[in-house]
N, C-alpha and C positions, 0 to 999 in steps of 0.2 A: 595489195592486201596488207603489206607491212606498215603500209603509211598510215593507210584507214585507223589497222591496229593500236599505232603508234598513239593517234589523236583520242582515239577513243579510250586510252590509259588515259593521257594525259590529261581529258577533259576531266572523268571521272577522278582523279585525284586532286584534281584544282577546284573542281565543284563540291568535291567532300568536303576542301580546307577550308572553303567557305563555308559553309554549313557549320565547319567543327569550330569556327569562329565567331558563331554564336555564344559558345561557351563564355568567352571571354564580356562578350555583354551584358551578358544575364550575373554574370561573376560581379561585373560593377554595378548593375541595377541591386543584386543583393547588397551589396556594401552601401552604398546609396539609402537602403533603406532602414540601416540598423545602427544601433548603436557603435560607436567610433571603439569602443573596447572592444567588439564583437569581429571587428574587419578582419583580421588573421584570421579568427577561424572559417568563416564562411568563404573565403576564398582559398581557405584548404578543405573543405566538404568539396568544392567546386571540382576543383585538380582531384580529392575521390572519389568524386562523382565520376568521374573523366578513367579515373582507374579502375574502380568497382563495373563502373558499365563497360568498358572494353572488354573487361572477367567475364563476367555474364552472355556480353554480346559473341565473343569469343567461343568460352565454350558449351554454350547450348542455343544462344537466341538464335545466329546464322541459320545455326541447322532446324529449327521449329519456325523460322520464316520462309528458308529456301530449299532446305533438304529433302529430297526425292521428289522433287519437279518433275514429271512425265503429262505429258497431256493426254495418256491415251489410261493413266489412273482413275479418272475423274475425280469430284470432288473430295478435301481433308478439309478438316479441323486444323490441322500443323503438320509441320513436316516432320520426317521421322529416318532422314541420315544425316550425314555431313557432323555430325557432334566432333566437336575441336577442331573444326575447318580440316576435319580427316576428309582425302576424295583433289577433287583437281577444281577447286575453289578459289579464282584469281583475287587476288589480293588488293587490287584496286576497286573492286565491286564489294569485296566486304568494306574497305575502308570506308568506299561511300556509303553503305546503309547502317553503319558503324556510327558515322557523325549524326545521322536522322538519329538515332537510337539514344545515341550520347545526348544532342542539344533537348531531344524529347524529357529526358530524366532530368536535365537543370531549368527546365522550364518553372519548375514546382519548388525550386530552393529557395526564390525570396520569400515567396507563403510560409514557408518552416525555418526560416532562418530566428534564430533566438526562441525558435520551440519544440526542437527533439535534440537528442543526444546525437553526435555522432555517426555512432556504432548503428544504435536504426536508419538514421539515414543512406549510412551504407550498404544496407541491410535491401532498403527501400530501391536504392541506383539497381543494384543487381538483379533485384527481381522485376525492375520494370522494362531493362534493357533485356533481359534476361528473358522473360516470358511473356508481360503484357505488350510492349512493342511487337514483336514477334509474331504473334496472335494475332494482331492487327494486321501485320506487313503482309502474312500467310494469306489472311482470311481475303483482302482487296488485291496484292501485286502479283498473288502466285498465280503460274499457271493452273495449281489446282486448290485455288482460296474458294473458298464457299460462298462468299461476298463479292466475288470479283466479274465485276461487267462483262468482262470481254480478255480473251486470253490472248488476244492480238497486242493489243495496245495498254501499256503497264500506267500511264500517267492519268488514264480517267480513274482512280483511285488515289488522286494527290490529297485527297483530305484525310486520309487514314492515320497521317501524323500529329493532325489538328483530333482527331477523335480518340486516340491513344492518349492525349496530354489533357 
């Protein structure tokens, strides 16, 4: 059981770094598309894209995608504990829907790059890792999403991240 355990950290941490390594594409695609004056900033919206959503994702989205899972609740809208990964919330399962959450919010920076301020943007990372992601995760991966095929099996809702973005 230790070994299973073991792999299944490890898997889940190597496939989030993947995932969270999107970041880093979509960072060059932004700079790629804008103006050479512009490069600094939009690759520091990137990295608080990366900050602002871990805030958000941290401390509400976890809990309004995954918090009070029970299958014998039936169906929510969102979940309603776990706020600031309070409760026994393994840390390599947040990380990995962490990077989903992250890569989903820079998905949208080269569309706004050289067309909002900052501070909205930031504004914008936190509430989409924050709530809209969330709402989506809830609604298709939960055991009790309202949208969710089957409580068995969490991957027939892999497009929930494409619908979210």
């Amino acid at each position: 059981a230790s070994l299973i355990s073991g792999v299944d950290t490890f898997y889940l941490i190597y496939a989030g770094a993947l995932v969270y390594f999107m970041q880093l594409g979509f960072a060059m695609l932004c700079a790629g598309s804008i103006r050479e004056k512009n490069v600094k900033n939009v690759l520091l919206w990137n990295l608080l894209d990366s900050a602002g959503g871990a805030f958000g994702f941290w401390s509400v989205g976890y809990a309004f995608a995954y918090g009070g899972d029970d299958i014998n609740k039936g169906k929510t809208f969102i979940g309603n504990s776990g706020f600031f990964l309070s409760g026994d919330t393994p840390m390599e399962v947040w990380f990995f829907q962490f990077a989903f959450a992250c890569a989903l919010s820079s998905i949208v920076a080269g569309t706004i790059a050289e067309r909002c301020k900052m501070t909205a943007y930031l504004c914008y990372s936190i509430f989409l890792c924050g709530f809209v992601y969330p709402v989506c995760a809830h609604a298709f991966w939960s055991v009790n999403g309202f949208l969710s095929a089957t409580t068995a099996e969490p991957l027939w809702g892999s497009g929930a991240v494409d619908l979210a973005g």
